[in-house]
C-alpha positions in Angstrom: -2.4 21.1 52.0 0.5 18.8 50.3 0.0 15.9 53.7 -3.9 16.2 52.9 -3.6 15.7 48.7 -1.5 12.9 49.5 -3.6 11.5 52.0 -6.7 11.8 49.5 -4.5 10.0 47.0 -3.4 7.0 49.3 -7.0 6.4 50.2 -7.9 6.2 46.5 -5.6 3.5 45.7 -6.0 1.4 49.0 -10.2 1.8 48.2 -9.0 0.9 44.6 -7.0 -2.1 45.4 -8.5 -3.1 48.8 -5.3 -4.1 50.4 -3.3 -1.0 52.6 -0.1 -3.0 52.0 -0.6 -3.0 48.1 -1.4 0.5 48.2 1.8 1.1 50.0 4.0 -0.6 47.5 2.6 1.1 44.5 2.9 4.1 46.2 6.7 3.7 47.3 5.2 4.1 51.5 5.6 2.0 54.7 2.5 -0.1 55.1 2.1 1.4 58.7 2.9 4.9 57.2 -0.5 4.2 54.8 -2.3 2.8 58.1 -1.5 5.9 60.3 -2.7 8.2 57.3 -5.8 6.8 56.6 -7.0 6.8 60.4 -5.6 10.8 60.5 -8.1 11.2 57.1 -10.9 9.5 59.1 -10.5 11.4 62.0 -10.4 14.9 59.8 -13.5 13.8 58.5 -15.5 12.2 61.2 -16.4 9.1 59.4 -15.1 5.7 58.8 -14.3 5.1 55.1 -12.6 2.0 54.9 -13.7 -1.6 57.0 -10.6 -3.8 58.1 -10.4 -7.3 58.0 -7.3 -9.7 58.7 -8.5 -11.1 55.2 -8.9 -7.6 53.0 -10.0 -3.7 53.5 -13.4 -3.3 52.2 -15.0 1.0 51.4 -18.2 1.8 53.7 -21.1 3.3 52.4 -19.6 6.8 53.5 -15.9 5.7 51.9 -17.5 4.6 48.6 -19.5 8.5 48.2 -16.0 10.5 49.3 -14.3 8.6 46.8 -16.5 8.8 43.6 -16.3 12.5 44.7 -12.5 13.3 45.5 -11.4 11.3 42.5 -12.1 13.7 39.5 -11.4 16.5 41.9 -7.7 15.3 42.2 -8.0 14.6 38.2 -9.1 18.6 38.2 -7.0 19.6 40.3 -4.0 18.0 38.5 -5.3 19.6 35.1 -5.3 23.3 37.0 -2.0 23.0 38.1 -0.9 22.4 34.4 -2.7 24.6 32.8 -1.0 27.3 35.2 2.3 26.5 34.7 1.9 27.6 30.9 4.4 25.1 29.5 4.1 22.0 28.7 5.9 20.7 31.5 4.9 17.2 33.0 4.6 16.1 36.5 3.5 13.4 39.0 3.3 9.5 38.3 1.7 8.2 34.5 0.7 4.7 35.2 0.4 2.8 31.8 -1.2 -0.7 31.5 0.3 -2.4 28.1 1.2 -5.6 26.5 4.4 -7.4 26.9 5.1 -7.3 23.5 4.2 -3.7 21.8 5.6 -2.6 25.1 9.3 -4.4 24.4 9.1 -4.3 20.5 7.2 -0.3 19.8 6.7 1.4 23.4 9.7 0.9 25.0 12.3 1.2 22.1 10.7 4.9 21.3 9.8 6.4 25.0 12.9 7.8 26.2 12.4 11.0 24.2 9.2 11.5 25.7 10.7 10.6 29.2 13.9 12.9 28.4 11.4 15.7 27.7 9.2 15.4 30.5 11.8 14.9 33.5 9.5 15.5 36.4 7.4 13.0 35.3 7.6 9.3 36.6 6.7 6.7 34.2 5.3 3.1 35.6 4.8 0.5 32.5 2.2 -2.3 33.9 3.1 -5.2 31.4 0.6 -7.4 31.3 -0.9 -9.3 28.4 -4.3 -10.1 30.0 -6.7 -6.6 29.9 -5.8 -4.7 33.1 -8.7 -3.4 35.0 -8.2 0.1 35.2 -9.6 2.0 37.8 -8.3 -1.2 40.5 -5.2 -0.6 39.4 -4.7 2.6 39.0 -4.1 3.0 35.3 -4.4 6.5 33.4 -4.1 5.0 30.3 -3.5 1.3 28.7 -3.0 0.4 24.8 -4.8 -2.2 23.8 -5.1 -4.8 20.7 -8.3 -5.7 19.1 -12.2 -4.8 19.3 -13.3 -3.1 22.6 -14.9 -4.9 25.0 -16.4 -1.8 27.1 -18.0 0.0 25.0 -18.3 3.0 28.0 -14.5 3.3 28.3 -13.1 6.3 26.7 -11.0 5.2 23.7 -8.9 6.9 20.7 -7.7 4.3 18.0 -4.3 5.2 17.1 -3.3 2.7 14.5 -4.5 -0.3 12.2 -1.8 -3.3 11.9 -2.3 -5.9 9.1 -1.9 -9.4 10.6 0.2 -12.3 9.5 1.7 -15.2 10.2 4.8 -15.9 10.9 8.3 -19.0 11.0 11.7 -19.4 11.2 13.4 -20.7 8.3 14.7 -23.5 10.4 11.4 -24.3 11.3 9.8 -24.2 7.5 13.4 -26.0 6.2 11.5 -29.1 7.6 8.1 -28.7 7.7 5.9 -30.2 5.0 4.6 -28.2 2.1 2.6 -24.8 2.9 1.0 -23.5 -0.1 -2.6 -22.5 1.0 -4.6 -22.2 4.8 -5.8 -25.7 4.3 -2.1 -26.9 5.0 -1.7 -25.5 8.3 -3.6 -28.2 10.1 -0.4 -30.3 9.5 2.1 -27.5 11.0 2.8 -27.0 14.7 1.1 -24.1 15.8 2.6 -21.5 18.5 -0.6 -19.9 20.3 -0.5 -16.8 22.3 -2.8 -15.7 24.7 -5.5 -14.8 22.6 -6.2 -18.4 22.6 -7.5 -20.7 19.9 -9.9 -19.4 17.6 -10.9 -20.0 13.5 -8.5 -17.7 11.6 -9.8 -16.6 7.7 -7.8 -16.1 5.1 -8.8 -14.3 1.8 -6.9 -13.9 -1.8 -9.1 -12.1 -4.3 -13.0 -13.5 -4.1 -11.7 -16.4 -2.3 -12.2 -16.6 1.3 -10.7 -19.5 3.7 -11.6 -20.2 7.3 -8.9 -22.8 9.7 -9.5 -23.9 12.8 -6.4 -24.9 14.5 -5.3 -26.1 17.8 -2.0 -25.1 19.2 1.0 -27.6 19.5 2.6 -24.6 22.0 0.6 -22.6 24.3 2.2 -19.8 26.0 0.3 -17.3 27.8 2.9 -14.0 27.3 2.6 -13.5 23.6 6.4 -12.6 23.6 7.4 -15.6 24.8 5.1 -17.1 21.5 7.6 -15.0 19.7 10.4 -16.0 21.1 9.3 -19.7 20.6 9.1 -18.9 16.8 12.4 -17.2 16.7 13.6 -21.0 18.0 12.2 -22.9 15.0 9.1 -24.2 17.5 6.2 -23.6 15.1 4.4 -21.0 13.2 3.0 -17.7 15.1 0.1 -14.9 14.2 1.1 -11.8 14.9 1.2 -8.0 13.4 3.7 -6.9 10.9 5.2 -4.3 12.7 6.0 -6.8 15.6 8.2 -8.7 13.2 9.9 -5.9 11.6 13.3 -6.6 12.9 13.0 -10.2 12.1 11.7 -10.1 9.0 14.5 -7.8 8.0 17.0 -9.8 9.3 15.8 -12.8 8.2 15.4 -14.8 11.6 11.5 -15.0 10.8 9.8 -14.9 7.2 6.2 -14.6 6.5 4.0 -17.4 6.0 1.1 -17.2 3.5 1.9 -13.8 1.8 -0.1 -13.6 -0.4 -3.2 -14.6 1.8 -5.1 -11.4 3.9 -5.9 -12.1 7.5 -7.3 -8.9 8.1 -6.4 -6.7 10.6 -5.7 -5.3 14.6 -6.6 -1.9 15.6 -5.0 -0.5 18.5 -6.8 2.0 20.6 -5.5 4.3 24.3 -8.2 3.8 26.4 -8.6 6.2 29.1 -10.6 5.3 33.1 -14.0 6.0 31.4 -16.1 8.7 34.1 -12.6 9.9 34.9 -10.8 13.5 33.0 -7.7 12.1 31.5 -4.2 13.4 33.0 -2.4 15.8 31.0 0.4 13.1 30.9 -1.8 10.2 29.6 -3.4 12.5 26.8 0.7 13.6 25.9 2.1 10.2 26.1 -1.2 8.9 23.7 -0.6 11.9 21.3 3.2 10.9 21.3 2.5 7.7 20.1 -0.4 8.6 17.8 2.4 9.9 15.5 5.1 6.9 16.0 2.5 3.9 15.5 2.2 4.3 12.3 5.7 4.4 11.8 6.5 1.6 13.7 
């Protein structure tokens, strides 16, 4: 029974990421120990599921059906097995897509409680600023910045950040003067990968809108960081991000008193797919430390 679930669940994540040797390093298993399992699965069942190329492994018509079928029975059958245990007890692998950053400056810094409580669990953090697609790679759940694009996926908003920007004193030491939004156009700009775009700014009943074009581009927003840390230009970013900075004074806050509005953060879960128990724990863990972050 154990050699057949694990056979199910190497041919969901070689169907997912259409490669068997990908499949075989996410999954910590020889490529020809994959290759040998999915032809024993095909056998069992009498039909060909996958389609092998030199160039990539594509599902058949008869691979794509077992699959839309076997995957929320292995999501079931995971919630069962918990349920009958009757503690809260984690096992198996949580896959969690996040951003470089609120994964080194929030997740990171707070999860080995969570991992100390849970030690049957196994805990793989996919780091990646750009939006992970979710069911291709395998993610249970992913936090994510900002509005939500896919308005199917299952989402819980966990927290709402207030923006700001941010400098080193080095940096502002010799910069010219900075007193409203208008005067950024003559600062060097650090952008992140969320690009280029008009930022507003309001105080009171006035409201401000600059358009800026970065002097730095860096496509890991915590290498944008970083670059501000050095004096290299003025960043946007959340307030918690900076804590440690602004307290210690490497960074200060740029336009105060000016609102930029604000960044909701939101666990979104494989939408058409019942959430592990370990992605719903590790969200609810974090519902209560976001805010206090």
């Amino acid at each position: 029974m154990s050699d057949h679930l694990e056979a199910l669940r190497l041919f969901i994540r070689v169907a997912r990421l259409g490669s068997f040797s990908a499949a075989g390093r996410e999954l910590g298993v020889p490529q020809s120990t994959v290759s040998r399992t999915i032809a024993a699965l095909e056998r069992e069942i009498g039909a060909s599921l996958l389609v092998r190329t030199t160039r990539e492994v594509t599902v058949t018509d008869a691979g794509s059906d077992f699959l839309a079928r076997i995957e929320p029975i292995l999501a079931d059958l995971e919630e069962a097995e918990h349920s009958a245990r009757h503690s809260d007890e984690l096992r198996g692998t949580l896959r969690i897509g996040i951003g470089t950053s609120l994964a080194a400056r929030i997740v990171i810094p707070h999860l080995k409680p969570f991992i100390d409580r849970h030690p049957a669990l196994h805990v793989d953090l996919l780091l990646d600023d750009e939006k992970q697609d979710l069911v291709k790679e395998g993610v249970d759940v992913a936090f994510r910045f900002g509005a939500l694009v896919d308005s199917t996926a299952t989402a819980r908003k966990l927290v709402t950040w207030p923006r700001a920007l941010a400098a080193a004193p080095s940096y502002l030491k010799t910069a010219p003067a900075l007193n409203v939004p208008a005067d950024l156009a003559a600062h060097a700009i650090i952008v992140g990968p969320q690009g280029v775009g008009d930022w507003t700014f309001r105080k009171g009943g006035t409201a401000a809108s600059v358009r800026l074009e970065g002097r730095l581009r860096i496509t890991v927003l915590q290498g944008a960081y970083l670059a501000a840390v050095e004096g290299m230009g003025i960043v946007l970013t959340t307030l918690p991000a900076f804590r440690r900075e602004f307290g210690s004074g490497a960074l200060v806050q740029v336009l105060p008193e000016w609102d930029l509005g604000s960044v909701d953060v939101h666990a979104v879960f494989t939408s058409g797919r019942a959430a592990k128990p370990s992605a719903r724990a590790i969200v609810d863990y974090f519902a209560d430390i976001l805010p206090r972050a």
